[in-house]
LOKEGU-149511 format. One record per residue (C-alpha): x, y, z. Coordinates in steps of 0.25 Angstrom, whole numbers, plus 5000, padded with zeros to 4 digits. Example, Ala and Ser with C-alpha at 12.3 -4.5 7.8 and 13.67 -1.06 7.14 Angstrom:
2
504949825031
505549965029
END
This chain:
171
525955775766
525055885761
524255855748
524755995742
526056055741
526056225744
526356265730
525156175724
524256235733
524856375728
524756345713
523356295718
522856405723
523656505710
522856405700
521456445707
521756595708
521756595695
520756535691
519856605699
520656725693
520256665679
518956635681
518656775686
519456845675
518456765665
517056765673
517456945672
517756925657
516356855655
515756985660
516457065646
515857015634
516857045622
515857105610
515357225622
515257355616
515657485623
514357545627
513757675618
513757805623
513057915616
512758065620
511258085616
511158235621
511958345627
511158475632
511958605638
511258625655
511458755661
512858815662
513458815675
514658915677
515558865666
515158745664
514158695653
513358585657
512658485648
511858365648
512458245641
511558115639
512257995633
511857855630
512457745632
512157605626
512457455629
512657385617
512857265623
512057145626
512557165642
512057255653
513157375656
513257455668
513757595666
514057645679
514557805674
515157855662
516257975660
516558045647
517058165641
516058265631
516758325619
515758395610
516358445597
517658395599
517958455613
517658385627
516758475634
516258385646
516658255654
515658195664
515258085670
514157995674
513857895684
512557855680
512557695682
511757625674
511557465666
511557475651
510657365648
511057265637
510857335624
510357475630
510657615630
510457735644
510357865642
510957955654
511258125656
512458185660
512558345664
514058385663
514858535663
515758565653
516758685655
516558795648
518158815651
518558665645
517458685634
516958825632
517158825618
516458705613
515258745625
515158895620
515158845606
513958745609
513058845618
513158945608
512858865594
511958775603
512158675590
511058565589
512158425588
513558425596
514758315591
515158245604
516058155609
515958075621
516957985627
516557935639
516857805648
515757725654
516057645667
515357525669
515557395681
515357305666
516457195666
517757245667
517657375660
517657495671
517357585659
516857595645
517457725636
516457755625
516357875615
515657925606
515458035597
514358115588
513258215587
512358255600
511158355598
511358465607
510258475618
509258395609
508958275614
509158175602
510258075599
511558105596
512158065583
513357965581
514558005575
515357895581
END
């Protein structure tokens, strides 16, 4: 006579399933702490480079911060560039960095902007050449952080145009 009937050993091996399933479903949670705060991403400058056909290119530098207490990977970002009301440019970046706990990294970006999408708005700033710009960033940051994949942050304000001083927060 066996010790075990078939469908205990069934139930048996259901009932270990998941609690293996439980436990790695709380151990993942562990890694997410709930008081995180999104990080901060800022453009500090944005300078005009040499026209190529008709495309404008610029060079964006944004900063980003870790207001947390915990190291974050960023493993890229992607975001759209509207600059007085009107997306000019999208980019992305694949610069991979760690945000150490309570730190902040500064990186560039060089990115073209039709002068068929936006010609207006571009013509507009080459000719007045004004000394601030109002932006608006909306950008996601990708990051192997717990189970979050992606981040989307943005951010608006005022950016001195191809001075290198820091941008003024609107919001």
């Amino acid at each position: 006579m066996p010790l075990y009937s078939e469908p205990h050993s069934t139930s048996t091996k259901l009932n270990l399933v998941f609690l293996l399933f439980m436990t790695l479903l709380l151990s993942s949670c562990a890694t997410l702490t709930p008081d995180f705060e999104k990080p901060e991403l800022q453009l500090t400058n944005l300078s005009m480079l040499p026209a190529q056909g008709l495309e404008q290119r610029f060079r964006l530098t944004f900063r980003v911060t870790n207001p947390n207490n915990i190291s974050f990977p960023v493993d890229g970002m992607n975001f759209k560039l509207n600059l007085r009301g009107l997306q000019v440019a999208t980019g992305v970046s694949n610069k991979k960095f760690v945000l150490e706990p309570l730190s902040e990294n500064t990186f560039d970006v060089d990115v073209s902007a039709s002068l068929f999408n936006s010609g207006r708005v571009l013509l507009d700033i080459m000719n007045a050449k004004p000394d601030e710009l109002a932006y608006e960033v909306n950008a996601k940051i990708f990051t192997s952080k717990g189970l979050w994949g992606s981040i989307p942050v943005s951010r608006t304000g005022v950016i001195p145009f191809g001075l290198n001083k820091q941008s003024k927060i609107v919001q």
